[in-house]
N, C-alpha and C positions, 0 to 999 in steps of 0.2 A: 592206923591199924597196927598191935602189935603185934612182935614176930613169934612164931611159934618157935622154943628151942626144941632143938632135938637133943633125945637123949644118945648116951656114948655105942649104945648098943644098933639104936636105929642111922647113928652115921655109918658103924661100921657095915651093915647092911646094905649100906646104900654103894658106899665105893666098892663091895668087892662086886653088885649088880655091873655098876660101868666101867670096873675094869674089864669082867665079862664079854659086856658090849663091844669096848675097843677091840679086843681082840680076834671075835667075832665079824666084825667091820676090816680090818687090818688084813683075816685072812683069805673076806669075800672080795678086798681090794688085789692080793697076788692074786687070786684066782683070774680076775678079768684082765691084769694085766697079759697073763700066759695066755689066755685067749686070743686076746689083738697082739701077740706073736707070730702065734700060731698061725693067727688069720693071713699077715703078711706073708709069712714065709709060703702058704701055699697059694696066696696070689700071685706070685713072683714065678713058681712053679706053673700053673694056668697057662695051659694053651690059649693064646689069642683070637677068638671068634669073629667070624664078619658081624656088622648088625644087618638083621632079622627084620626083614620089609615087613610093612603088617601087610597082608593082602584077605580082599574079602573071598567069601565062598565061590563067587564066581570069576575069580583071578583080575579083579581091579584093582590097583591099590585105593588104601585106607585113606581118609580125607580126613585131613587135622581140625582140632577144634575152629570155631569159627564161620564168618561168610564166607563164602569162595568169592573170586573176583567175575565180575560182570560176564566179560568177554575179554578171554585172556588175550587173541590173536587181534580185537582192535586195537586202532589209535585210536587216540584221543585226537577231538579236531583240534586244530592251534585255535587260541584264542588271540584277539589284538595287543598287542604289547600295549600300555599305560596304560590311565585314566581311562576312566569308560566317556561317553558323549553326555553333557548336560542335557535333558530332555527339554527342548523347549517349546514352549506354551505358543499354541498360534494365535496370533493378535487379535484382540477383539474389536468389534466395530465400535466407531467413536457412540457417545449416549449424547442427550439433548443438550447438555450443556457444553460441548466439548461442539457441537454444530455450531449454539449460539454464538460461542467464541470466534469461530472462523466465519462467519459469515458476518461478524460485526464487522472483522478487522478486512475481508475482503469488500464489502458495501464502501466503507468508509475511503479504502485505497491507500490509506496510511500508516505508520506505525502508532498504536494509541498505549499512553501512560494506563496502569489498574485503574487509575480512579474511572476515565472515559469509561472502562469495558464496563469497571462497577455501575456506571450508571444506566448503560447498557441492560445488564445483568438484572440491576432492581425491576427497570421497566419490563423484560421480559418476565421474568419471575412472579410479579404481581395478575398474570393472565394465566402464565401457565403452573406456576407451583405458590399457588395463595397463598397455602398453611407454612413459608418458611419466615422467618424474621430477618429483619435486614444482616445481622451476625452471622445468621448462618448463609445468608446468600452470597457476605463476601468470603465464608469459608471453602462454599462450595468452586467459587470462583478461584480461588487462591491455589486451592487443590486441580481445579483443570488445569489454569496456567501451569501449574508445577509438571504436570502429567504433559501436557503439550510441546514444551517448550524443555522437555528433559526427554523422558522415556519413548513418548510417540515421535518425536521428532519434525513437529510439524509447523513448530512455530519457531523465531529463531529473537535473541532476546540483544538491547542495545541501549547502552548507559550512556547516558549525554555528559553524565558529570556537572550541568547545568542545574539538576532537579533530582531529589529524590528515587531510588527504584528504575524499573527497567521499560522501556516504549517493548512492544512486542509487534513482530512483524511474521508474514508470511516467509517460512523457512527459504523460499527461492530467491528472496531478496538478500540472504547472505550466502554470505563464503562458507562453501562445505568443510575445510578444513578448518581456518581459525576461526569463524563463525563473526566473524566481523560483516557490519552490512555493507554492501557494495556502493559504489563509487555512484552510480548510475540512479541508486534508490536513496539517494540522499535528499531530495525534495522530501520524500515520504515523511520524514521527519520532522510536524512543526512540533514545537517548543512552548509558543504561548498562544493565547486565543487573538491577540493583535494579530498577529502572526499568519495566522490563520483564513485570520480574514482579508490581510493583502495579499493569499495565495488564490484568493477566490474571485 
């Protein structure tokens, strides 16, 4: 875009407008100065006033913005210092598979390897839950034992070192602290089916 020039007549119009101005501006600037002078010196002069309660028509005082507090003159109850209490869930009653397990291992009288309970497991399984396939029936097993023998606490577990995995026995047969089986339930434990059979 090009500039527009101005000519010498219309510059000089123009500066003697903002000189104008300036000066205009300059004198409305002492003016406001003298003012907040002025202001100061008679504030300084200014008798000192109490503050001025607001109070209502009927001689209450005024309520500040806001909620007001509940109940000024209660306490608060104490509450418990720390953590609050884990809410805990009350035990559920064992389900059929969680019977079959214990009643195998208590019929039997001894500690038995997964495979025995699994075939335990298959044979009950096939009368009472038809529609499972043998996979899922050792899942279902795998998952009691885990739940028995951890979280219920009902069964207690003991590695020969001999064989694969764990013989599972009734929790009273071992030691409540190291969870080792006891000295006494040591028969309980056969190892092979010879074995078993010169116990018989």
């Amino acid at each position: 875009m090009a500039k527009k020039r101005l000519s010498e007549k219309e510059i000089d119009h123009l500066l003697s407008h903002y000189r104008s101005e300036r000066r205009r501006l300059s004198f409305q600037l002492d003016h406001v100065r003298g003012l907040i002078t002025d202001l100061k010196e008679s504030k300084g002069k200014a008798p000192k006033s109490a503050p001025v309660a607001k109070v209502n028509a009927d001689g209450t005082p005024k309520r500040g913005p806001g909620r007001p507090p509940k109940n000024p003159g209660a306490t608060k109850p104490a509450r418990p210092v720390g953590r609050p209490r884990k809410r805990e869930r009350k035990p559920r009653e064992l389900n059929t598979w969680d019977n079959m397990v214990l009643d195998a291992i208590k019929t039997s009288g001894r500690l038995m390897p997964k495979e025995e309970l699994l075939e335990q497991a298959t044979i009950w399984a096939s009368s009472n839950e038809p529609s499972l396939s043998s996979a899922e029936v050792e899942a279902f097993l795998t998952r009691t034992l885990q739940k028995l023998s951890g979280k219920k606490n009902l069964l207690g577990t003991h590695h020969s070192g001999l064989r694969r995995g764990y013989h599972y026995g009734l929790n009273d047969w071992f030691f409540q602290s190291s969870g080792k089986l006891r000295k006494q339930h040591f028969d309980r434990l056969v190892l092979t089916a010879e074995k078993e059979a010169e116990l018989a």
